[in-house]
N, C-alpha and C positions, 0 to 999 in steps of 0.2 A: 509622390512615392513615399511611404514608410520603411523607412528600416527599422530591424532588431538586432543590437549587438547581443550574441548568446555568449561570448568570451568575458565574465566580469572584470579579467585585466584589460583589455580595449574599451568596456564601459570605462574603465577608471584611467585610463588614459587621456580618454577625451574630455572628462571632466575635466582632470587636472590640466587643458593646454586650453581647456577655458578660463576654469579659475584662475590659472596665471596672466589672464589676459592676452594671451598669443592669438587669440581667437574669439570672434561675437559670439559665438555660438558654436554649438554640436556639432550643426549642418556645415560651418565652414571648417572645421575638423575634418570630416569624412568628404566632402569636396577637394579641399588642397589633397589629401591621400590619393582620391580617383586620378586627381589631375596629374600629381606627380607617375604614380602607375602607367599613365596612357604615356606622358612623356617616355619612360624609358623601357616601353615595352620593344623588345628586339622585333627588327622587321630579319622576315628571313631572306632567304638567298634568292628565290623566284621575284618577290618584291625590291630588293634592291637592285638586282638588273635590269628589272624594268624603268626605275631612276636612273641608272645608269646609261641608259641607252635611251630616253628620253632627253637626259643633259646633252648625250651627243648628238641627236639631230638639232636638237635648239644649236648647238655649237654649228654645224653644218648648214643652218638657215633652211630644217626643214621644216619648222613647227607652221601650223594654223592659226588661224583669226579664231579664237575660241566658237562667235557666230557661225564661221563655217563647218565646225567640229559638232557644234549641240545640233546644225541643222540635218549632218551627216548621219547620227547618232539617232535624230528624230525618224527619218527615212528609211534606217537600218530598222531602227526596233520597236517604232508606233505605227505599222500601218496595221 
């Protein structure tokens, strides 16, 4: 994948947290960014109850053997 920074302050950003040595390279500049973004991207409210209410059947002793769930999952939606 190629990127282009069109912002010449984020080109000069990244330079600079290479040349200071924070960083090998470019790529690991614009990686740690992505990564930190996916870290703290807000999950919303439909997504968190569904964590929610996944935590409480584990608590309950309803969960599945993951095999019986992919097998579940295969029969549901590969025939």
């Amino acid at each position: 994948m190629q990127i282009t920074l069109t912002r010449p302050e984020l080109e000069k950003f990244v330079a600079e947290q290479v040349d200071a040595g924070l960083f090998p390279s470019a790529e690991a500049v614009i990686e740690a960014g992505l990564e930190r973004l996916m870290e703290s991207a807000p999950l919303d409210d439909e997504t968190l109850a569904a964590i929610e209410e996944g935590e409480a059947q584990i608590d309950r002793g309803e969960e599945i053997d993951w095999e019986q769930f992919a097998a579940e999952m295969r029969n549901k939606y590969c025939k």
